[in-house]
Structures are given as C-alpha cells and as structure tokens.
C-alpha positions as CSV (number, residue, x, y, z in Angstrom):
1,X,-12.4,-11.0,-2.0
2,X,-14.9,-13.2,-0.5
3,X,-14.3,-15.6,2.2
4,X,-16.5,-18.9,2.1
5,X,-17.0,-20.3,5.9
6,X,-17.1,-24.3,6.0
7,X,-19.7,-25.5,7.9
8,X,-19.3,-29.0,9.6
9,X,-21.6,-31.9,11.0
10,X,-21.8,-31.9,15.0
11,X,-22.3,-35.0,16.6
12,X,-25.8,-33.8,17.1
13,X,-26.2,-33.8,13.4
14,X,-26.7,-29.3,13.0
15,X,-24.0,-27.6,11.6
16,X,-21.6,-25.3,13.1
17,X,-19.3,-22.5,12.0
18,X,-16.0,-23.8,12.4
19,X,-14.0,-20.6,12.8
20,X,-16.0,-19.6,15.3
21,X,-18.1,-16.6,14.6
22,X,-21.7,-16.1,15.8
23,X,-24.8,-15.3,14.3
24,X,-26.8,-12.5,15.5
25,X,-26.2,-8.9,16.5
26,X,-22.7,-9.2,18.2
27,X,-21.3,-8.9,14.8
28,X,-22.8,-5.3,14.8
29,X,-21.1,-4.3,17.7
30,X,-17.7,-3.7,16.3
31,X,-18.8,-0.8,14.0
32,X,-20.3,0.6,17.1
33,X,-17.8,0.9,19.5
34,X,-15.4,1.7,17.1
35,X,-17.9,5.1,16.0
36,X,-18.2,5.8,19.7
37,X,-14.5,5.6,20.0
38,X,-14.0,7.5,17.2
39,X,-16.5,10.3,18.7
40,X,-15.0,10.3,22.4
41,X,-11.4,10.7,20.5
42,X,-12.7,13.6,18.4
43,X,-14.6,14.9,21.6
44,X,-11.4,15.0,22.9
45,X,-9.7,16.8,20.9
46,X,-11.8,19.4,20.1
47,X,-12.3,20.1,24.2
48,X,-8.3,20.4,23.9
49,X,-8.2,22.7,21.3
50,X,-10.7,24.9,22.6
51,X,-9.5,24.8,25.7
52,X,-12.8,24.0,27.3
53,X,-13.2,23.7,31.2
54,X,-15.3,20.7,31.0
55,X,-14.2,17.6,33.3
56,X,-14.4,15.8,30.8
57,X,-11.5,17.0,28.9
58,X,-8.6,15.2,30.5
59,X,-10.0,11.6,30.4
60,X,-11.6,12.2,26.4
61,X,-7.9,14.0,25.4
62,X,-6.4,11.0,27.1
63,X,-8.0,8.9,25.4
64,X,-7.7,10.6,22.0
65,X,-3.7,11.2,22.7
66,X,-3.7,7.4,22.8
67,X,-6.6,6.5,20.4
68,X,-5.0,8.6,17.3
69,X,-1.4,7.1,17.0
70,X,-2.4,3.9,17.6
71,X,-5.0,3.5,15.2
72,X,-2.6,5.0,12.6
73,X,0.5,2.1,13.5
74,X,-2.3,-0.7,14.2
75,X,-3.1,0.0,10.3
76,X,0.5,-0.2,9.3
77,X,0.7,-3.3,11.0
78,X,-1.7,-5.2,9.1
79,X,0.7,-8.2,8.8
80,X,0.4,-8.9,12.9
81,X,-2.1,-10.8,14.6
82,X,-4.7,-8.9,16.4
83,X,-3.4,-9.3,19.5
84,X,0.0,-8.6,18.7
85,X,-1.0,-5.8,16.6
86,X,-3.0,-4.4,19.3
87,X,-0.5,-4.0,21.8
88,X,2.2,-2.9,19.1
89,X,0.3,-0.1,18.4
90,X,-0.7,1.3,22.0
91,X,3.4,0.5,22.8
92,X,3.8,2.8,19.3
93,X,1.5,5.1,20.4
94,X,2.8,6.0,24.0
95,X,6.2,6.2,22.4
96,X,5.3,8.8,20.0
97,X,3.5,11.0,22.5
98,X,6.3,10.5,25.3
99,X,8.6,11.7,22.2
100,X,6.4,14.3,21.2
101,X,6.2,15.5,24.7
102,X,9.7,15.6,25.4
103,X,10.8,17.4,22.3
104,X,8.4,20.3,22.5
105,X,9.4,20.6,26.1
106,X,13.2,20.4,25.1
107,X,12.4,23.7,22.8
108,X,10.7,25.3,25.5
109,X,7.7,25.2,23.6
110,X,5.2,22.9,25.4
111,X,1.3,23.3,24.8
112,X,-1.4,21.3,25.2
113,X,-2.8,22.9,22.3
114,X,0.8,21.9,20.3
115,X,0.7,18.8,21.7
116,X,-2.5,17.6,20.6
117,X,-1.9,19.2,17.2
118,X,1.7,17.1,17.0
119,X,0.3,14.3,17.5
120,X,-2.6,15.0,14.9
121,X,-0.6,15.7,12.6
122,X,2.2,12.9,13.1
123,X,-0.9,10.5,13.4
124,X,-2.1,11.5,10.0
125,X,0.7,11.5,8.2
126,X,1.1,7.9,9.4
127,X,-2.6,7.0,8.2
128,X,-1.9,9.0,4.4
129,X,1.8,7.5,4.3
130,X,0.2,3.8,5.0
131,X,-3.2,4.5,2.8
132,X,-0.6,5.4,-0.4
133,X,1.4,2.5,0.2
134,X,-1.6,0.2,0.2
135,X,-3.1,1.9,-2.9
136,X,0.6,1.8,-4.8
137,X,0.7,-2.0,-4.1
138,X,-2.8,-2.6,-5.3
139,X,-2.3,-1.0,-8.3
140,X,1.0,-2.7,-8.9
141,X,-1.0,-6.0,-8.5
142,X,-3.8,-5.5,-10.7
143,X,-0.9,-4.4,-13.8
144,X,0.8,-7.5,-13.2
C-alpha cells in the first residue's frame, strides 16, 4: 500500500508537506539507530552468555533485557499510537523480566545465563506468535 502525501500552497506561494515529514537525510536515521540498537542488544547478550568480564556487559545486557521484550509487545501492539505503544511496551517489558526474575528465583534456580535465555526465548515466542497472526490475517484477507 502506498500513501500519497498532499502538498498544499503556503502563503508564500511553495508547497509544504502537510503531515509534517522532512526531506533530507533525517529520514535515514531511523534504520540506523534502530541497527545500532539492535547490535548493542545482541552485544549484550552474547557478553551475558559468555560470561565475559568486559564493563561493558551490565549496561549492553541492560539494555538488551529491556530492548528484547519490548520490541516483541511494541509489535503486538500495532493498533496504539507511537507514543502509547512505546511506553506499553517498556511497561510490558519490565513486567516480564521482573516475572521472569522472580520465578526463577522462587525455584531456586536464578542465572544470569537463564535469565537472559528466558527472556530470549519468551521474547521470541512473542515476535513468532505476533508474525503468524499477522500472516493468518493477511491471508484471510486476500481469500476474501
């Protein structure tokens, strides 16, 4: 699907984009950051599950801890705004690794090698669960 942008007359007689976007290479950015988020959260990780002494491993396994859930209930919540969806998913996301977290500790069974794998695994499960879903309804569509 293709989505048209309407350009209207300022009173200076150029036209403008009325919703707001901007030419030029800020609309590049977005892919960036979101590859260098990708590769701090997979730095992270990794440095985790090697169990490397590196200083930065806390922050990057921080940031992945937080990173992986949300990005997996930020695309289930497609129907939110971005703001809304935003903060629902890092709200999601701290709630799943504070559950996480207190279950394996409840089992006497707590690991920050466990941990990160949980939450790996929940995360993705989330992301396949939400990817089927999207690809069940798509196809339902195009029968119809």
């Amino acid at each position: 699907m293709q989505t048209l942008r309407i350009k209207s007359r300022s009173s200076g007689g150029s036209t403008q984009d009325t919703d707001g976007a901007r030419p030029g290479p800020r609309g590049a950015l977005s892919p960036l950051l979101a590859g260098a988020a990708t590769a701090v959260a997979a730095t992270g990780a990794l440095l985790a599950l090697l169990d490397s002494t590196s200083p930065l491993r806390g922050p990057c396994t921080l940031f992945f801890l937080l990173a992986a859930p949300a990005g997996a209930l930020a695309a289930a919540l497609r129907g939110l705004d971005p703001f809304g969806r935003t903060l629902a998913a890092l709200a999601g996301a701290v709630v799943l690794d504070m559950l996480i977290a207190q279950g394996m500790l409840a089992v006497h069974r707590w690991s920050v090698r466990g941990g990160v794998i949980a939450v790996t695994t929940l995360s993705l499960l989330l992301l396949v669960s939400v990817l089927v879903k999207e690809k069940a309804s798509s196809r339902k569509r195009t029968q119809e």
